[in-house]
C-alpha positions as CSV (number, residue, x, y, z in Angstrom):
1,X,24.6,-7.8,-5.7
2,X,22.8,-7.8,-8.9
3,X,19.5,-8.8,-7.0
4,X,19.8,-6.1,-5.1
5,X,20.9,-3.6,-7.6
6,X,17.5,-5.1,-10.0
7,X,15.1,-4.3,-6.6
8,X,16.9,-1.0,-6.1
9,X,15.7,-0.1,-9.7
10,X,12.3,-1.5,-9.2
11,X,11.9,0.6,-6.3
12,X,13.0,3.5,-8.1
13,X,11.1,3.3,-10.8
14,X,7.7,2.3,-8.7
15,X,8.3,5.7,-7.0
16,X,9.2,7.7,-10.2
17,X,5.5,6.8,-11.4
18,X,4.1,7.2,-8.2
19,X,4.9,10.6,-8.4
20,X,4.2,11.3,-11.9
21,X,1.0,9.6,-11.3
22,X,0.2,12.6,-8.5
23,X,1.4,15.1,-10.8
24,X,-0.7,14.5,-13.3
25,X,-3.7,13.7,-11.3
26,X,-3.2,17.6,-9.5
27,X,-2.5,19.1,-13.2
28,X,-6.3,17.3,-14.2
29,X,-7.6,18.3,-10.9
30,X,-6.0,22.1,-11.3
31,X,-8.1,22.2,-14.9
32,X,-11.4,21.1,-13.3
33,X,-10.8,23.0,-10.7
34,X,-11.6,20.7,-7.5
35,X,-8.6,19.8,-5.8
36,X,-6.4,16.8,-6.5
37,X,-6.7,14.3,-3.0
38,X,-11.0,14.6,-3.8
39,X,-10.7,14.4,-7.6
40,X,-8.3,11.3,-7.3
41,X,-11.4,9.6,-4.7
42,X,-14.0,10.3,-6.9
43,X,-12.5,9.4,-10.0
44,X,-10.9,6.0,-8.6
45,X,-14.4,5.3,-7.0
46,X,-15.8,5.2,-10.5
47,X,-13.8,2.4,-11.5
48,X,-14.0,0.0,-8.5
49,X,-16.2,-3.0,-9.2
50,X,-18.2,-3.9,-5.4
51,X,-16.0,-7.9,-4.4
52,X,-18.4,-10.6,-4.6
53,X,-18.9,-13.4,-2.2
54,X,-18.1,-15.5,-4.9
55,X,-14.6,-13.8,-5.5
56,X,-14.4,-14.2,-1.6
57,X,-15.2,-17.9,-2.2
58,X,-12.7,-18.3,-5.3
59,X,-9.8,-16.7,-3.2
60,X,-10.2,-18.9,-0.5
61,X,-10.1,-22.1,-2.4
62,X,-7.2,-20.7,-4.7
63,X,-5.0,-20.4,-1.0
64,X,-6.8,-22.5,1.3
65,X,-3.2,-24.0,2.1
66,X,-2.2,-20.3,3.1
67,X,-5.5,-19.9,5.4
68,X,-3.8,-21.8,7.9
69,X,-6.8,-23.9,8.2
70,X,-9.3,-21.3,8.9
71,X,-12.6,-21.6,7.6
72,X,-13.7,-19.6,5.1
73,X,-16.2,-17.5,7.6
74,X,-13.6,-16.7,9.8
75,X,-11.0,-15.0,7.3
76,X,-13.9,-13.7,5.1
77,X,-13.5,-10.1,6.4
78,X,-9.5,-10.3,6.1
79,X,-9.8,-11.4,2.2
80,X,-12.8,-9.0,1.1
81,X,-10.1,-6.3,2.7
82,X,-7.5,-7.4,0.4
83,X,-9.6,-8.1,-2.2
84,X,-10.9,-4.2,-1.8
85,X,-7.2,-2.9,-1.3
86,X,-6.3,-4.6,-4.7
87,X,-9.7,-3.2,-6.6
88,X,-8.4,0.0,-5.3
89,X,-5.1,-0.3,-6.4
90,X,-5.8,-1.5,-10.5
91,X,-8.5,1.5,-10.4
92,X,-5.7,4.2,-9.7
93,X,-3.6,2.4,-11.8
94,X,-6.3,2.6,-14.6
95,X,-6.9,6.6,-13.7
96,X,-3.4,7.0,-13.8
97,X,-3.3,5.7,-17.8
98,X,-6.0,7.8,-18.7
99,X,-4.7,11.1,-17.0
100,X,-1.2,10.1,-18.6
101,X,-2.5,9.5,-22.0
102,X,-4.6,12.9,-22.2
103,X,-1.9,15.1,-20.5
104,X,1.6,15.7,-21.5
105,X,4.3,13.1,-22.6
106,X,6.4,12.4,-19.5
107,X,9.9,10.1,-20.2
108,X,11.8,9.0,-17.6
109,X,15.5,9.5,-18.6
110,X,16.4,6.4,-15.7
111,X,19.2,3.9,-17.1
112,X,18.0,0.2,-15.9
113,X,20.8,-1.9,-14.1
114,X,23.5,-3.5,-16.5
115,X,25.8,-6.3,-15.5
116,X,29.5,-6.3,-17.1
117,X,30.7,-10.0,-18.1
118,X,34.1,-10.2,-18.6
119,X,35.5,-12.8,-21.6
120,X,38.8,-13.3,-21.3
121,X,40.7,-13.5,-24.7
122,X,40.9,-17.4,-24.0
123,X,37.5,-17.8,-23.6
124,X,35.2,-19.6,-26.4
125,X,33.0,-17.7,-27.8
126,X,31.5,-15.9,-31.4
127,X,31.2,-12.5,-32.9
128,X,32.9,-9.4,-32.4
129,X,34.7,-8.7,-29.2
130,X,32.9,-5.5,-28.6
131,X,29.9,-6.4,-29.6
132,X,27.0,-4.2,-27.7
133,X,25.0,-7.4,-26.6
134,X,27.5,-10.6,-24.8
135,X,25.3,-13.9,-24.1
136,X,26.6,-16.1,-21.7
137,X,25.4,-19.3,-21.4
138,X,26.9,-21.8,-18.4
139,X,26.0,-25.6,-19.0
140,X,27.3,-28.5,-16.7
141,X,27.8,-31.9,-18.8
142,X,28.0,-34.9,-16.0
């Protein structure tokens, strides 16, 4: 349960700056005047770096055992894609800081996941019984 509560959050908060990333990539786009779907392009374009065959090369040798042992020509095409998809991704990412830094302070008013751990009055343990912060530490001595 707490797994899934923790991924539900994740989730949650992925889309929350998904969509305040799009905001405030239309608000900069609005002030330019172009519109948003183009400025987004041409600004993430800036910041993508071309992959290298020697990236390429790196990859492959970093998870040869997940290739499935394919040579390197034949999933070349397949890792310069992801490779690509992943410059793509870090250069929005990047846009996305800049446009949040110069436009207005956004705070996201989500509460992360808490787990409640009860101690039992007969438990051992230190400090104040309502303290704000209860560590629980489990040890097994065979």
């Amino acid at each position: 349960q707490t797994r899934a509560t923790q991924m539900l959050y994740q989730g949650r908060m992925e889309t929350l700056e998904r969509m305040i990333g799009d905001m405030l990539i239309e608000q900069a786009a609005k002030g330019k005047g172009v519109p948003a779907e183009q400025f987004a392009k041409d600004e993430t374009a800036k910041r993508i770096k071309p992959v290298t065959d020697a990236e390429i090369g790196t990859f492959y040798e970093q998870n040869k055992a997940r290739m499935q042992g394919k040579p390197l020509d034949e999933m070349r095409g397949a890792i310069r894609n992801f490779l690509e998809q992943q410059q793509q991704a870090r250069a929005r990412e990047a846009f996305v800081t800049e446009v949040r830094k110069e436009g207005p302070p956004v705070r996201l008013g989500i509460d992360p996941p808490r787990q409640s751990v009860a101690v039992a009055p007969t438990d051992p343990s230190r400090g104040g019984a309502n303290a704000p912060v209860v560590i629980v530490e489990f040890s097994d001595y065979q």
